[in-house]
N, C-alpha and C positions, 0 to 999 in steps of 0.2 A: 684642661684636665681637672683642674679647680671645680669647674662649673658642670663637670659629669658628677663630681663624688656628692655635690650638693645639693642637685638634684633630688637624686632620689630621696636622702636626709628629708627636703622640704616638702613632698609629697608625702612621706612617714608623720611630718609631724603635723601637715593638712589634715590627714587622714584621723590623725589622731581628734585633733580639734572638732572636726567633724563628728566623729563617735560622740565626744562628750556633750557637743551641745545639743545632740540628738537625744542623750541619755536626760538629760535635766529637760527638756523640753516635756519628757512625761512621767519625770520625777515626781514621788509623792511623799516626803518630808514625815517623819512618825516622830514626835514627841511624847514619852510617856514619864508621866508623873506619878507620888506617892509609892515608890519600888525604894524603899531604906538603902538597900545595896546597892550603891551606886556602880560598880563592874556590872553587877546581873542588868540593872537597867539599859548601860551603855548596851551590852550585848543585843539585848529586846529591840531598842528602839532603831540597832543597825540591821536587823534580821527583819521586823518589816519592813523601813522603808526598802531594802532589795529585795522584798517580796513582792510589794505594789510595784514600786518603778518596774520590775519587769514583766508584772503582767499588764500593767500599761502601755511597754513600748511592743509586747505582743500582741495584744489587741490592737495596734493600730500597723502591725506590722501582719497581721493577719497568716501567727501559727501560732504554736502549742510557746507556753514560759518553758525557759530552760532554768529549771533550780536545780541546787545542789546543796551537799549537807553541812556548807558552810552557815548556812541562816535556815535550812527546812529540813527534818527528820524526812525519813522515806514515807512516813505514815500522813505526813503534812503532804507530802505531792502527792501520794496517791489521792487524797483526799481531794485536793485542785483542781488536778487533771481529771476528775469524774466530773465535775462540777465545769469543766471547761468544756467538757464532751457534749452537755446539757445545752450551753452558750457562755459564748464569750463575754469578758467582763472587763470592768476596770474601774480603780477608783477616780472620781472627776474630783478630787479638791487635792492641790500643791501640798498642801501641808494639813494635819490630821493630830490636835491634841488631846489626848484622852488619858486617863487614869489607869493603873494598873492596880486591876484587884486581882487580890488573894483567893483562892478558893481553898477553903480551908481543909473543905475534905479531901482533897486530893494533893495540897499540899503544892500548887503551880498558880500560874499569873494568866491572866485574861486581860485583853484589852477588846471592851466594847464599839459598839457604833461607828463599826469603819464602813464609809459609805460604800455603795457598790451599785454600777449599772450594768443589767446584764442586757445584753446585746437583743436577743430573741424572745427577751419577754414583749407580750402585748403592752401597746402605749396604755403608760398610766403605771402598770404593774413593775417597771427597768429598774426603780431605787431599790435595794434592799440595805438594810445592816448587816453587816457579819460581826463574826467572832474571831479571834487570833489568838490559838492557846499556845504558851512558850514552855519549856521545859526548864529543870533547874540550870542548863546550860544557857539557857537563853534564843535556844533556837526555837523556829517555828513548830508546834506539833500536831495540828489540827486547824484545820479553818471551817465552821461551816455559819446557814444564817441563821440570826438571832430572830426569835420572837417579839422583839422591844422590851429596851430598858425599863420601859413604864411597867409593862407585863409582869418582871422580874422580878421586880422592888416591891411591886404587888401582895404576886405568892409570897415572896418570904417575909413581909410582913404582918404575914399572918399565921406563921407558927405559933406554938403554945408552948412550947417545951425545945431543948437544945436539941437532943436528936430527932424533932418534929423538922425546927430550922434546917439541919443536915441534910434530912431527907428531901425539904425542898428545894435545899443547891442541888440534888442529885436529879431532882426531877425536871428542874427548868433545865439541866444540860442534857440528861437523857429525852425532851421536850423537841430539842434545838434540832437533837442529831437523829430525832426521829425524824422531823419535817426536814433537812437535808437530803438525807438516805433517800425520798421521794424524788428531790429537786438532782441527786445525782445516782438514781437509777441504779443505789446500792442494794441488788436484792437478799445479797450476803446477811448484811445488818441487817434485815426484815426476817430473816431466818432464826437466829441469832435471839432476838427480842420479844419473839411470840413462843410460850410455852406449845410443847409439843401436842398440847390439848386442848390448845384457845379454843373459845367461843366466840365467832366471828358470825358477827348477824350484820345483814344491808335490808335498809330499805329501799323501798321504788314505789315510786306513785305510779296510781293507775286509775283509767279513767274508769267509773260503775254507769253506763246507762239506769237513766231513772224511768221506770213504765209511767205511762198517764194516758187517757183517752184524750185530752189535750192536743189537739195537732202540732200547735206549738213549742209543746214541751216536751214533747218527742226525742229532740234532740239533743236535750240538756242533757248534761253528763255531771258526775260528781266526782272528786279524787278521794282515791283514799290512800291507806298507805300500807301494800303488803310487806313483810318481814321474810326473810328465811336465811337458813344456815350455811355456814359454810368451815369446813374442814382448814387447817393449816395449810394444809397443803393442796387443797383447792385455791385458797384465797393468793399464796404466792405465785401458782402458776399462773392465775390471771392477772397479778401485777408483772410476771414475765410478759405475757404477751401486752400488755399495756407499753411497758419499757420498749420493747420492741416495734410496736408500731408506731409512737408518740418520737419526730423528732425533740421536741421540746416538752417538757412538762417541769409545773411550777405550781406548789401548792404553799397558801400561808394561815396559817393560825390567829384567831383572833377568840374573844373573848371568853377567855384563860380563865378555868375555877377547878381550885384544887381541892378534895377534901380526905378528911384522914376518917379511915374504919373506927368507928366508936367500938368495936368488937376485938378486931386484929388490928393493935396499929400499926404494922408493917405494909397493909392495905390499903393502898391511895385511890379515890377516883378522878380522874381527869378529865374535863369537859372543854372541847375545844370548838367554836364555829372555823368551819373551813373552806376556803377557796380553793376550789382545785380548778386547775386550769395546765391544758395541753394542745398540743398544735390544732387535733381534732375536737376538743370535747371542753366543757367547761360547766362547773356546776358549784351550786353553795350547799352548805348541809354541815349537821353536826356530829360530830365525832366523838364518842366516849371511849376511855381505855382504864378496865382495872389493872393496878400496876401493883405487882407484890414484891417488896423489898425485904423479901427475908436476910436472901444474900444480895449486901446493899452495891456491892462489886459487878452485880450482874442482876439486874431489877430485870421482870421478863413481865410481858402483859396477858393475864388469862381472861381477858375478856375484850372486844371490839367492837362497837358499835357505830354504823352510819347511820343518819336520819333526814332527807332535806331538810329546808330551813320552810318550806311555805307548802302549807297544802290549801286547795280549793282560794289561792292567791292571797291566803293569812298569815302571818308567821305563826311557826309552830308554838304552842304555847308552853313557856317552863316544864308546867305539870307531864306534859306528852314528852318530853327529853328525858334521854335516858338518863340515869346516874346511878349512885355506888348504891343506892337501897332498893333496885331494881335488882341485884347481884349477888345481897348479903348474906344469902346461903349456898354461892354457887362453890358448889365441894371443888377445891384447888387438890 
């Protein structure tokens, strides 16, 4: 009789054991430093690590993280789960000690540099950093990836004035969740961030036959680079149908230059080199965006530009990139 009731008891508490050491086997330990309030920290530092540990034991259990609004806002999963949609992830280090900064204009904590492999990028591309934004409660309220620390500490230090600096907190996080939105196929926020009347220009190389009586040179061809326009609402429908075809795409920002309108300083120009890369397709080239922070709550972009990065197999040079004195009288 004894040995029916204890049965099942020791099966309950195998079972249990089981769970746990399943659970720490792809635990990933969050220690954050430099948060004064010690409650708010405690709270931060329990809300990611159950953020990682569970997208770790999902990633290798291969479905969707089941979060809740004990450690993640709604606005923190939806965020994830687009980002999951993209490919699967997880962080590879047990333990993850970083700093919590303030962001002062918004008045909530950041923790940088949480490593992340994502399942379906191309070998080489799998590490990124992200970002983990918390609320004054402590809970998770955004995740998307960073640019690099190096990047960051950069631009901002190069303001001139306090609300120059503002502007560039707002711009390295409006920067982040630009290049996100891409990497989780948020077409919503690409609506959202382009004024109703952007100026959206791409270029494409194309190859010029050169004539010559030359037999030889007959065949020579030359690049050059045509331009043309494209409407809002052109330019988002072919990022639909991009989203739609592309299971994977992954795009990253590199060599970051901000600068302020000598005219309007409300008027940023942004110059980004970019990798874009997707299941089918993959390309380098430059990216310029005017960003106008009148209302600094909702910075929208009235200007876009693509460029490759190499014509006739050069890099393109400075002078040929677009920038903000290419724009300086475009009527907003």
């Amino acid at each position: 009789m004894a040995a029916n009731i204890l049965k099942p008891l020791v099966l309950a508490v195998y079972f249990v054991l089981v769970c746990t050491h399943v659970f720490s086997q792809y635990k990933t330990n969050v220690v954050i430093t430099d948060v004064a309030n010690t409650a708010l920290k405690g709270k931060m530092m329990a809300s990611a690590t159950k953020l990682l540990s569970e997208v770790n034991l999902a990633f290798f259990e291969n479905r969707k993280p089941n979060l809740d609004n004990s450690f993640a806002t709604d606005e923190a999963t939806k965020s994830l789960l687009s980002m999951w949609e993209m490919s699967m992830f997880r962080c590879y280090e047990t333990q993850v000690i970083e700093k919590g900064l303030l962001n002062k204009v918004k008045g909530i904590y950041e923790v940088r540099n949480i490593p992340i492999f994502f399942k379906e990028a191309a070998e080489g591309d799998n590490y990124e950093e992200t970002v983990l934004v918390f609320n004054s409660s402590g809970q998770i309220d955004d995740i998307y990836i960073s640019v690099g620390t190096n990047r960051v500490n950069e631009i901002l230090g190069k303001s001139n004035s306090v609300t120059d600096l503002r502007r560039r907190t707002i711009i390295t996080d409006f920067v982040e969740n630009f290049r996100t939105a891409y990497n989780r196929k948020d077409i919503d926020f690409l609506g959202k961030v382009f004024s109703d009347d952007a100026l959206i220009i791409i270029g494409k190389v194309v190859n010029v036959q050169q004539g010559s009586s030359e037999m030889l040179q007959k065949n020579i061809s030359k690049e050059r680079i045509e331009y043309h326009k494209e409407s809002k609402l052109t330019y988002l429908n072919g990022m639909k149908r991009i989203f739609k075809a592309n299971s994977y795409l992954n795009i990253k920002f590199d060599s970051l230059e901000v600068v302020q309108h000598g005219k309007y300083p409300e008027i940023y120009g942004v110059t980004l080199k970019q990798a874009w890369n997707t299941s089918k397709y993959s390309d380098v080239g430059y990216v310029f965006l005017m960003i106008d922070f009148k209302d600094e709550n909702n910075p929208i972009i009235h200007v876009r530009t693509w460029q490759p990065d190499k014509i006739n197999g050069k890099p393109l040079s400075k002078e040929d990139i677009f920038s903000l004195g290419a724009f300086g009288n475009y009527n907003r």
